[in-house]
C-alpha positions in Angstrom: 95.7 83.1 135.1 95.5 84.0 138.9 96.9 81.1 141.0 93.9 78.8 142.9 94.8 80.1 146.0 94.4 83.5 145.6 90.8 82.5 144.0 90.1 81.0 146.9 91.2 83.7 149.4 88.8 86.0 147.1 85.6 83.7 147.0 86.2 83.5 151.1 86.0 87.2 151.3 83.4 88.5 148.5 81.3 85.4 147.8 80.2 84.1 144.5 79.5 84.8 141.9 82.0 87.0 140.9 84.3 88.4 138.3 88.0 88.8 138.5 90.1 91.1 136.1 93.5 91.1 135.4 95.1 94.6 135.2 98.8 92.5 134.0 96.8 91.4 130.9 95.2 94.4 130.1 98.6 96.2 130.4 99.8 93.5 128.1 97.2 94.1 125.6 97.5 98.0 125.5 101.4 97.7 125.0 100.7 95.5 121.7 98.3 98.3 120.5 100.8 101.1 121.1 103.7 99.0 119.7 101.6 98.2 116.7 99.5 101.9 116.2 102.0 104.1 116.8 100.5 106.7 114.3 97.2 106.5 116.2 95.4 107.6 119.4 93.7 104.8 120.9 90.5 105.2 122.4 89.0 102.7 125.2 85.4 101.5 124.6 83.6 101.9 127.7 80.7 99.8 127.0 82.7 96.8 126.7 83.4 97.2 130.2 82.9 100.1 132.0 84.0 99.2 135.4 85.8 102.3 137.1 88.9 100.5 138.2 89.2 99.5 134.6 88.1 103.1 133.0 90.5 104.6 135.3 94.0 102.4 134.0 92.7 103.5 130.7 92.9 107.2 131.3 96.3 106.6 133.1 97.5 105.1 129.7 96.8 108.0 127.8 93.7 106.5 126.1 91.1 108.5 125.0 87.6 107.5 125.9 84.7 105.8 123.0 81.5 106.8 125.0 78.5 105.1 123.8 75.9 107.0 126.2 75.6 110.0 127.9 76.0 108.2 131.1 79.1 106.6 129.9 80.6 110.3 129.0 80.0 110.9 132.8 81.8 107.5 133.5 84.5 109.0 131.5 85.5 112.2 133.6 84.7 110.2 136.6 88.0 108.2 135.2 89.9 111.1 134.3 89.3 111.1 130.5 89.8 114.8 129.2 86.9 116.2 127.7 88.9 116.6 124.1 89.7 113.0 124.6 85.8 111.7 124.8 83.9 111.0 121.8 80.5 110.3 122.2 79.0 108.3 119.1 76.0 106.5 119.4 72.4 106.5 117.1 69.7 108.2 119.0 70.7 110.9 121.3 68.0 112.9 122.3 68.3 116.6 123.0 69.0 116.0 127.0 71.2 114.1 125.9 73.2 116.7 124.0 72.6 119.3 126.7 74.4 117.7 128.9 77.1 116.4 127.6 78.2 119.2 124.8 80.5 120.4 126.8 81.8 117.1 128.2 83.3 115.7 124.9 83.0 115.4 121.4 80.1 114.7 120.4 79.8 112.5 116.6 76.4 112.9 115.3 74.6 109.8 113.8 72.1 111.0 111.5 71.3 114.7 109.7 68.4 115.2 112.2 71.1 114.7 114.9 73.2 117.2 113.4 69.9 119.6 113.2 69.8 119.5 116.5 72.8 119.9 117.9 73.3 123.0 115.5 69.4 124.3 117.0 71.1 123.8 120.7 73.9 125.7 119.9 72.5 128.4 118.5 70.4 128.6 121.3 73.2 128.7 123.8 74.9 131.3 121.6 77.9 128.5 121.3 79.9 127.6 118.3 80.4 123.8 118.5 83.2 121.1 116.8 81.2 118.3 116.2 82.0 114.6 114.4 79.6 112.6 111.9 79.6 109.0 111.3 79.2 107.6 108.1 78.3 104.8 107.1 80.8 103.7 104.0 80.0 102.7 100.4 81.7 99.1 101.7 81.3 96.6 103.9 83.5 94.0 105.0 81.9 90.6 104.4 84.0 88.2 106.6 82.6 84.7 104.8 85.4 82.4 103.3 87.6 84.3 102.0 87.0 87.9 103.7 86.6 90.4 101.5 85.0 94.3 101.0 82.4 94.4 99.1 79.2 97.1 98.5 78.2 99.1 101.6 74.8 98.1 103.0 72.0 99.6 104.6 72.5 100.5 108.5 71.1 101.6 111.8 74.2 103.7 112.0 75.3 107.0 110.2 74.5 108.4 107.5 75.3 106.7 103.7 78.4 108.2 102.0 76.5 109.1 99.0 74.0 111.2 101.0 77.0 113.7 101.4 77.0 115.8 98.5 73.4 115.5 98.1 73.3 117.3 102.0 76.4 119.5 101.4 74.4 122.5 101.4 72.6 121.4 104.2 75.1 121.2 106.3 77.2 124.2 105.1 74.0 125.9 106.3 74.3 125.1 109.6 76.2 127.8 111.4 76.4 126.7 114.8 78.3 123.9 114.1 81.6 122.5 112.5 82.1 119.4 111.1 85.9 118.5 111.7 86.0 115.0 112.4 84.1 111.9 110.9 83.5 108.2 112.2 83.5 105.2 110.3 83.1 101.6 112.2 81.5 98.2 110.4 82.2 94.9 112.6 84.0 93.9 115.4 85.8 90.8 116.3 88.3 91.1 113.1 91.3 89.3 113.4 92.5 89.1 109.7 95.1 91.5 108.7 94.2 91.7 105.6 90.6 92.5 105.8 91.8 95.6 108.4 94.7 96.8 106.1 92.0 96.9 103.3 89.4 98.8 105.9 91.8 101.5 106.7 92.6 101.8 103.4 89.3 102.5 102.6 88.3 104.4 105.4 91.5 107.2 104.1 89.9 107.5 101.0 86.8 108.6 102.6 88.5 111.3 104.5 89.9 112.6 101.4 86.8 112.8 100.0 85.0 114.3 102.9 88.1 116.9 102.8 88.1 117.4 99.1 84.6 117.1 98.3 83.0 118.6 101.1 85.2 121.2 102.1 85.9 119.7 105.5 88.8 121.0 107.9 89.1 117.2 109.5 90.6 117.7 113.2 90.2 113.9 113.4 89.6 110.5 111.6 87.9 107.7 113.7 88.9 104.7 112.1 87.1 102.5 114.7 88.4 99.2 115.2 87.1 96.1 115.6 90.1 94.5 116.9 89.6 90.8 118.4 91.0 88.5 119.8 91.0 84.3 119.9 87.9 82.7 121.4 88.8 79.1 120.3 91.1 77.0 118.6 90.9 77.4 115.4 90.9 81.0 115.9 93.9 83.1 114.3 95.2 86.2 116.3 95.7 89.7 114.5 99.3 89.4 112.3 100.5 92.8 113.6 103.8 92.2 112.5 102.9 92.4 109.1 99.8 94.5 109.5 102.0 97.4 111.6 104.3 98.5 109.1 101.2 98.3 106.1 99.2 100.2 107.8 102.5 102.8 108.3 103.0 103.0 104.7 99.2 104.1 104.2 99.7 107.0 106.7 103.0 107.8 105.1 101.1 107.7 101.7 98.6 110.3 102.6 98.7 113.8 100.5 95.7 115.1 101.5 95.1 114.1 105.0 97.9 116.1 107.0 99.9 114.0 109.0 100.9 116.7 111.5 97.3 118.1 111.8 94.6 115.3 111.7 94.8 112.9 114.9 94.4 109.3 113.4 91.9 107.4 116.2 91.1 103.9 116.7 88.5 102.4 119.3 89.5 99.3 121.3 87.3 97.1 123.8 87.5 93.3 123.2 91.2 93.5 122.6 92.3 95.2 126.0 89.9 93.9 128.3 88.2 90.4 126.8 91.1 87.7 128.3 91.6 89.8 131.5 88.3 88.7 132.7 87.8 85.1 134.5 83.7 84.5 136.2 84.1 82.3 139.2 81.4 80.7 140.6 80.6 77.5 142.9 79.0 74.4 142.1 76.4 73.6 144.6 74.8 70.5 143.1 75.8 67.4 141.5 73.1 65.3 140.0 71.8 62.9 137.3 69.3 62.6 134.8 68.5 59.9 132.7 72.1 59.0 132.3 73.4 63.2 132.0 75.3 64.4 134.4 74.5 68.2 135.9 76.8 70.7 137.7 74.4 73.2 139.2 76.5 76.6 139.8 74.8 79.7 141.0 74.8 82.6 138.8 74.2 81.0 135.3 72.5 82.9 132.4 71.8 85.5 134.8 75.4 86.0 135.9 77.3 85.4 132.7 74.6 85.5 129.7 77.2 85.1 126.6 77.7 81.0 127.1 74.2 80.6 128.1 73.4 82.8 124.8 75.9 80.4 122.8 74.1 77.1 124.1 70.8 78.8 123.5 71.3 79.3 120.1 73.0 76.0 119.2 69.4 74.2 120.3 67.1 76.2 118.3 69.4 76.0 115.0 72.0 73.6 115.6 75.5 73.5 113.8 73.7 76.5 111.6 74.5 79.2 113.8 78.1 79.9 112.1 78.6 83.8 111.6 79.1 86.1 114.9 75.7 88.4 116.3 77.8 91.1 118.6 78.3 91.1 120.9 75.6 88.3 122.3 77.0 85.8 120.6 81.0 85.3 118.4 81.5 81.5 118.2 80.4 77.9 119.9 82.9 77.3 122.8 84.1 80.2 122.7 83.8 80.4 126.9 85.4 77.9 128.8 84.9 76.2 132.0 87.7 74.5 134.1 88.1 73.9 137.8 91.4 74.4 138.4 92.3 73.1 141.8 91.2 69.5 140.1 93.6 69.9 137.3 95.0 66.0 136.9 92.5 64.0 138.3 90.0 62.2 136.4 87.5 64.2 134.0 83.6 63.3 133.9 81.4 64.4 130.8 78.9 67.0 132.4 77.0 70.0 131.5 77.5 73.3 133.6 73.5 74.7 134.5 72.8 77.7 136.4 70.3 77.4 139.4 67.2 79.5 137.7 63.8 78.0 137.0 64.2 77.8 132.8 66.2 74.5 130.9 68.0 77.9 128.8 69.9 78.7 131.8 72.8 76.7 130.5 76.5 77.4 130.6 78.2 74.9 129.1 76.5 71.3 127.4 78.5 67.9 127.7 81.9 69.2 128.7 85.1 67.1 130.2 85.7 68.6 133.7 88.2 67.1 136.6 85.9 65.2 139.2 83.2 68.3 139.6 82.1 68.2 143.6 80.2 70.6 145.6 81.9 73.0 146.9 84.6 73.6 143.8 85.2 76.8 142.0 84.1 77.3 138.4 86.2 79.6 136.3 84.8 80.9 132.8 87.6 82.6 130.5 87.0 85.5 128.3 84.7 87.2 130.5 86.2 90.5 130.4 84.1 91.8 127.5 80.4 92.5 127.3 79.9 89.8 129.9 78.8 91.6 133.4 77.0 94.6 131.9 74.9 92.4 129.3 74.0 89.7 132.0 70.5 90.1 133.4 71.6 89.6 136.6 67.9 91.0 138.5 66.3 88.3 136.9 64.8 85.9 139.8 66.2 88.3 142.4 69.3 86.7 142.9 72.5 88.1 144.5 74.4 90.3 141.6 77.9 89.2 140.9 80.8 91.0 142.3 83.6 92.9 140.3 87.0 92.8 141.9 90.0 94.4 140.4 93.6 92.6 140.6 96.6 95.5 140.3 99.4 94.4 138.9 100.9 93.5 142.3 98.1 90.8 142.8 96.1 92.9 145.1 92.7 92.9 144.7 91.0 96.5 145.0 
């Protein structure tokens, strides 16, 4: 974690509330991926966090880019992602939206009406056009005690794996288009290596049957990924040790899908970017209640929404909130405050509130923290995932939080 000082030399300069990220950890976190994925391309998820500075290391790592929007495909280029390195998946797209991005990436088509029109577009344009479709598997990995993969399930996203054959002359008919790569992706926050070994296992077989089956010439399998990474204690972290040379032997395995010819893809967000991110705010009240005590910061729900979400959720069912909602809400105490320059002195049960006008603008309930005064900086770990860009920081008009970048020679930029 950045030293105190240098928090405090970055709160005198920019204010609060603010986030910090760490480039050292993200670098960190991409060299365990590309240690433990060799096989693979690994493609940054911009909607986890699609701050430029960030984006931009990405590219400069060789990443490709997992656009979720049209406007995140422009982020992309704007970071120096090569067009035949952008996927854009996402349910939804509307015709502008294909106009103006077709030739900016790939797009992967979500539904057969998608894949309609991109073909109609095409044709119009008097363009032939390589296009991806995500499917939405015949399983689905339950992750309840034990975790396992069981039926598939219905879904906002894809289309259903048995639809295939029943559309194959559908698609065959559409001219202006090429299927050559397909999309498969079913949770996030997976840390068991056994439930992923299983998943890509899976996800092969698929690909063989789209190629097989359906005639496909796959350019490229998105395996998507999922990939998390500890919140709390009791949290495990990924087993790559074991999981790197399984998931070898799979692509070793493979007669069908050609190893020189297919590019094998997997989507990371959480697991780069989620611990590089620290929100620092200031308390600037102290006060009591009926025997409670309150640290009011500024910036609460509306600055960093996930632990507000997490206390929100525990009041209207609590203890009986016990299975993740991505990415609002993965696990109680799973953000968590601290002020560091009072590490060692005496802690005081509190609970960390925002300064809005609702009782749900709550960042963390009945806490230890180190003699809390006005005037000391808050930190939040884990706040470099789906943390800035959820936050509804326009509500109440207040000041929106800062993003400041930290290189790896601890300069901010």
């Amino acid at each position: 974690m950045i030293d105190i000082k240098t928090i405090n030399e970055i709160i005198s300069q920019h204010g609060f509330p603010l986030y910090l990220y760490e480039e050292d950890v993200i670098s960190k976190q991409a060299a365990i991926l590309k240690e433990a994925l060799p096989g693979f391309d690994i493609y940054y998820s911009i909607k986890t966090n699609p701050y430029k500075d960030i984006c931009r290391f990405m590219s400069q790592q060789g990443f490709g880019a997992d656009a979720a929007s049209a406007n995140e495909v422009i982020k992309a280029h704007e970071a120096g992602f090569a067009s035949k390195n952008i996927l854009y998946s996402s349910p939804g797209k509307t015709a502008e939206d294909i106009i103006n991005t077709l030739d900016k990436g790939v797009i992967v088509a979500d539904s057969y009406n998608e894949l309609a029109m991109i073909n109609e577009i095409c044709a119009k344009q008097g363009k032939r056009a390589a296009v991806g479709l995500r499917i939405n598997p015949a399983f689905y990995i339950n992750m309840d005690s034990p975790p396992q993969v069981l039926a598939g399930i219905p879904s906002k996203f894809g289309v259903d794996e048995e639809s295939l054959l029943l559309n194959k002359s559908f698609i065959d008919n559409l001219k202006a288009i090429e299927i050559t790569g397909i999309h498969v992706y079913l949770r996030s926050q997976l840390l068991d290596d056994k439930v992923l070994y299983n998943y890509f296992k899976r996800v092969f077989e698929l690909a063989e049957f789209c190629i097989t089956q359906m005639n496909w010439d796959l350019s490229f399998i998105d395996f998507g990924g999922g990939f998390g990474i500890p919140y709390t204690k009791n949290d495990q972290t990924i087993n790559w040790m074991t999981l790197q040379p399984q998931i070898q032997a799979l692509i070793d395995s493979q007669r069908v899908v050609s190893k020189n010819k297919v590019r094998l893809i997997v989507e990371s967000g959480r697991f780069l970017v989620g611990a590089a991110g620290i929100f620092l705010t200031k308390i600037v009240d102290v006060k009591e209640s009926r025997g409670q005590k309150f640290v009011v910061v500024h910036g609460g729900l509306n600055g960093f929404l996930r632990p507000a979400l997490m206390n929100a959720f525990n009041q209207i069912a609590p203890g009986k909130i016990d299975k993740p909602l991505e990415p609002l809400f993965t696990a109680m105490n799973a953000f968590e405050p601290s002020i560091p320059a009072n590490a060692g002195k005496a802690l005081e049960l509190v609970s960390v509130v925002g300064n809005l006008c609702t009782s749900m603008d709550l960042l963390a309930k009945d806490v230890y923290l180190p003699n809390p005064r006005i005037g000391d900086i808050v930190c939040i770990n884990n706040a470099g995932a789906y943390s800035f860009t959820l936050s509804p920081y326009d509500f109440a008009s207040h000041p929106r939080p800062r993003e400041i970048y930290i290189n790896k020679k601890g300069e901010a930029v």
